[in-house]
N, C-alpha and C positions, 0 to 999 in steps of 0.2 A: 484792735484784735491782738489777744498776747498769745505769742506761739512757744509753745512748752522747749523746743528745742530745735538746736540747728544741727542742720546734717554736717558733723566733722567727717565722715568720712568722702562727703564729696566734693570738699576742699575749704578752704574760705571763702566766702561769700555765693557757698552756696545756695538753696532750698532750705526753708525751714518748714514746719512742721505741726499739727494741735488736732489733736481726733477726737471727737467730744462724741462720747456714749449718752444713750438716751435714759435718763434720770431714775427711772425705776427700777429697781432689781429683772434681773430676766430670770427666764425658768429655763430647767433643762427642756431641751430638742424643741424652744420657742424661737422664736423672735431675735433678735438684737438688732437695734435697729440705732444710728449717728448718722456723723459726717466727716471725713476727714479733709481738711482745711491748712492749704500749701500755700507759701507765700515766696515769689520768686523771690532768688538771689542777686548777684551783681550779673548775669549773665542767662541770658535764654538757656533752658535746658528740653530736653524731651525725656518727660516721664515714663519711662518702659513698664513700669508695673507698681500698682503699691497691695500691699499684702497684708493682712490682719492675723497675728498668732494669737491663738488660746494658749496662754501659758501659764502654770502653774507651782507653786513653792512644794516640794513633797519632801518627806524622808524617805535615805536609801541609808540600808542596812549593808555594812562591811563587815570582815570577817572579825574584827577586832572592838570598832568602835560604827557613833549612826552619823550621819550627817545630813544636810541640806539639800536639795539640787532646785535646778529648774527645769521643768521638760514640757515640751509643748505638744495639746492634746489636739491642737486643731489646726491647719492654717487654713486662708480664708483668702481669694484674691478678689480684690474690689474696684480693681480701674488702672489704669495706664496708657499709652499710648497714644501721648498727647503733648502739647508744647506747652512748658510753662514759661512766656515772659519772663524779663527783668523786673525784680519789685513787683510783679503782677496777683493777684489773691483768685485763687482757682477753689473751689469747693467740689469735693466729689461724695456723693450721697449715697448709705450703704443700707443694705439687711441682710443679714447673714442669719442662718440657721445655725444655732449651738447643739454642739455634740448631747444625745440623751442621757449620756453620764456624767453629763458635768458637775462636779460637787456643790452642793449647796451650800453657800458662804455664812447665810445670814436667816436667822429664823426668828418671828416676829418684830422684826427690823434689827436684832439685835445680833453681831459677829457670831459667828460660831468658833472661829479660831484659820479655818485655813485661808491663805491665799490665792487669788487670782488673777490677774492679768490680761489687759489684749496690749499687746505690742504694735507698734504700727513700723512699719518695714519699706523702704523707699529704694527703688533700683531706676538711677539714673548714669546712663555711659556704660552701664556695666559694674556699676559699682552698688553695692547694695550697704544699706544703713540702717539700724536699727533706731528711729528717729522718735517714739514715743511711745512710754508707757501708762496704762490708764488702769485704775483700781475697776474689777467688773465685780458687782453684787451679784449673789443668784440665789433666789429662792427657792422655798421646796413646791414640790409638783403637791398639787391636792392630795394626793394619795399620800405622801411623803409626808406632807403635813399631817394627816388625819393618822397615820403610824406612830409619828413620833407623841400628836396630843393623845395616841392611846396609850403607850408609855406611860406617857406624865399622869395620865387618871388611874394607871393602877398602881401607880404611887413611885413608880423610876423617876432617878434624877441623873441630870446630864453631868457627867465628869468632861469630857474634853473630847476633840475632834481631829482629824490627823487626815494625811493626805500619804500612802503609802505608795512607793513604787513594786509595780509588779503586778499579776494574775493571778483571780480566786482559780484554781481549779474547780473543771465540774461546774463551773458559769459558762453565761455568754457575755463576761466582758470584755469590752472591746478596746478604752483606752488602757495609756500603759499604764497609768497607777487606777486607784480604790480607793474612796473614805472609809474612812471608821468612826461611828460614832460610840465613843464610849460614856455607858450609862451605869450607874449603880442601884440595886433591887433594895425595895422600902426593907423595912426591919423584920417584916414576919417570913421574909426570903434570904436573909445575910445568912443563914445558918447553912442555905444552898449552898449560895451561890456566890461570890465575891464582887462578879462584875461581869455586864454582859456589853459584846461589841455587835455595831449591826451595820451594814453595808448597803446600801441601797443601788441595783444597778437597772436603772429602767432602761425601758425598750415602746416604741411604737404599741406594742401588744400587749404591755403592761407592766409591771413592777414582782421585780427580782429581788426578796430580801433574803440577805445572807447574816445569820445570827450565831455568833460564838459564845460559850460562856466559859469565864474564867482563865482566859489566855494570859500568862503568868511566865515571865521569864526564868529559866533553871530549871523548873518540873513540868516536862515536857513527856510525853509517851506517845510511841506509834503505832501502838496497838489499835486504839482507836481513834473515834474522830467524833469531837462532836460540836463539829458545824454541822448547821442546819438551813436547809435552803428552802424558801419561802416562796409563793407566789402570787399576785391579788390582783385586782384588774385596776382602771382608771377610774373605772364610772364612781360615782360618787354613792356613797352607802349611809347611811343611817350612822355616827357616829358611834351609837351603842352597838351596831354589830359588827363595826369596825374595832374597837374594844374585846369584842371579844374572841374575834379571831385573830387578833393580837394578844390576846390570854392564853389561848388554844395552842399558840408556836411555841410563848413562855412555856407552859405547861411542860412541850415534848420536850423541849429544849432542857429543861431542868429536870426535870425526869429521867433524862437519858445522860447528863453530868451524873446522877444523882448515883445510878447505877455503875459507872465508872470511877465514884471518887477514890484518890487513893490516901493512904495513911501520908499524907505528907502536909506540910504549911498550907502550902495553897493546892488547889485542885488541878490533877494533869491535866491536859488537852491538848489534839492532834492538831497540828502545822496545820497549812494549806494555801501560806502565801510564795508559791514556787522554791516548796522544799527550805524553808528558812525559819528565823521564827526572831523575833524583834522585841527591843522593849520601848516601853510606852513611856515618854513624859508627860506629864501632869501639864496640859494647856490652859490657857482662859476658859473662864468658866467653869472651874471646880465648886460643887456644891449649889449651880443655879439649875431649873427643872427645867427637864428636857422641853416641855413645850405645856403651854396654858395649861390650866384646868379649867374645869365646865366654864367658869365664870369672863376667859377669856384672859388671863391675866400671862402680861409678857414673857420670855425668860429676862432673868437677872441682868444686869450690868455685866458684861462680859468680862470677868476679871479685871475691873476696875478701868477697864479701855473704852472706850467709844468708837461708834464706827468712825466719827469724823481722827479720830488720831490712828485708825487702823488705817485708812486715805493717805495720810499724810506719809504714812512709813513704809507704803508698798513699792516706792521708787527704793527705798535703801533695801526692801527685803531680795530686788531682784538684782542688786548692784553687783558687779565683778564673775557674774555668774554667764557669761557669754558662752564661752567657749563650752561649757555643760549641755547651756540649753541647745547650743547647735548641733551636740553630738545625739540627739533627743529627736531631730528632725526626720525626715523621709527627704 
């Protein structure tokens, strides 16, 4: 058994450490189900607690410039209270329920762009270690899928994905940050519309889409607003008429920019993420379709990445970020 890492914080020869997630993508407010797998150190210890963060990579907008952070949307305790042997191999078997907002990493097995995380967290003596992190997959919820392949069939392509910190107004979101999916309108709508962003916040009781258009850093007005808030159920529908009440939003949606444009480059639109307003860089995945058409066909190569190299780089995306992500905690 190889253990991803040893607890330096509770000395030399301490406890080490290896939490193996269960291999398939999870869904939001499903399942997650492993193990996390301790192998004593040079000395008996008692395990007070191990704990599982949902953690994730977002952008936080400053007054001047954007940067990175990591903030954690979940924690999760899964066992403790117990004596681990010297050298001795203890296994503690988990399933957590994941938060209903959780971002959706990856769609039709392919990255979407953001990051996520479960941290594995070790308090032994009193001393707590952040002892293992693990790339989590998450797919979209049926609903979330069948929106996005309605997108894609009335001809939207995916531009990029982002993990913002902060509150839609006028939702019921619950963790601290939002995705955004940004997509761009086929050619018989560019004269609309430049780019539309869409947020997905489910709930137990169903699915909360939140759709902007044309959110453009510099020409900004607060006159109006035109986000628009969506609502649609779990149950599974008929593709075709999930299309087209994914037409029906576009429509209000761009109808109501449509009526607000102003003489400027790009088209105004009102704030709504806690009074601020951000810009967007260009992620993975520029130029590949939001999701299949009829035929079934995947999105693109995610900006030249694979998941298996998006794996590999989620230990460096969360590196040096400590003292962020624990100001992020409850």
């Amino acid at each position: 058994m190889v253990f991803k890492k040893l607890l330096g914080a509770l000395g030399v020869g301490g406890p080490s450490v290896d939490t193996v997630l269960q291999p398939d993508p999870a869904l939001p407010g499903g399942p997650l189900s492993g193990e996390v797998r301790l192998r004593g150190g040079g000395t008996d210890v008692t395990v007070e607690q191990i704990s599982l963060l949902l953690v994730a990579r977002v952008e936080v907008e400053g007054h001047d410039e954007e940067h990175d952070s990591t903030v954690v949307l979940e924690r999760f305790t899964v066992g403790g209270g117990f004596r681990l042997a010297e050298d001795a191999e203890h296994t503690v078997p988990f399933t957590v329920t994941l938060p209903w907002e959780t971002p959706v990493t990856h769609l039709h097995g392919q990255p979407l762009g953001p990051v996520l995380g479960i941290r594995t967290e070790l308090e032994v003596a009193g001393a707590r270690d952040k002892g293992d992190l693990d790339a989590l997959a998450v797919g979209p919820l049926p609903a979330q899928e069948a929106t996005l392949e309605a997108f894609g069939q009335l001809g939207y392509g995916f531009k990029s994905a982002d993990l913002e910190l902060g509150h839609i107004r006028g939702t019921g979101q619950r963790l601290p940050c939002y995705q955004e999916i940004e997509i761009v309108p086929p050619a018989g709508q560019a004269h609309a519309v430049n780019e539309i962003e869409v947020t997905f916040l489910a709930a137990p009781d169903g699915l909360e889409v939140v759709i902007e258009a044309d959110k453009r850093a510099g020409f900004f007005s607060e006159s109006h607003d035109t986000v628009h808030r969506f609502t649609t159920s779990h149950h599974a529908v008929p593709q075709a008429d999930r299309n087209a009440e994914v037409d029906a939003w576009l429509q209000q949606v761009i109808g109501a920019h449509a009526a607000h444009a102003a003489p400027y480059p790009y088209a105004q639109g009102g704030g709504h993420h806690d009074d601020h307003h951000h810009h967007h860089r260009s992620g993975p995945g520029t130029g590949a379709v939001v999701a299949g058409v009829a035929a079934g066909a995947a999105v693109g190569v995610v900006g030249g990445m694979v998941a298996a190299e998006v794996i590999d780089e989620i230990g460096d995306a969360f590196e040096g970020d400590d003292e962020g992500e624990g100001g992020e905690e409850e």
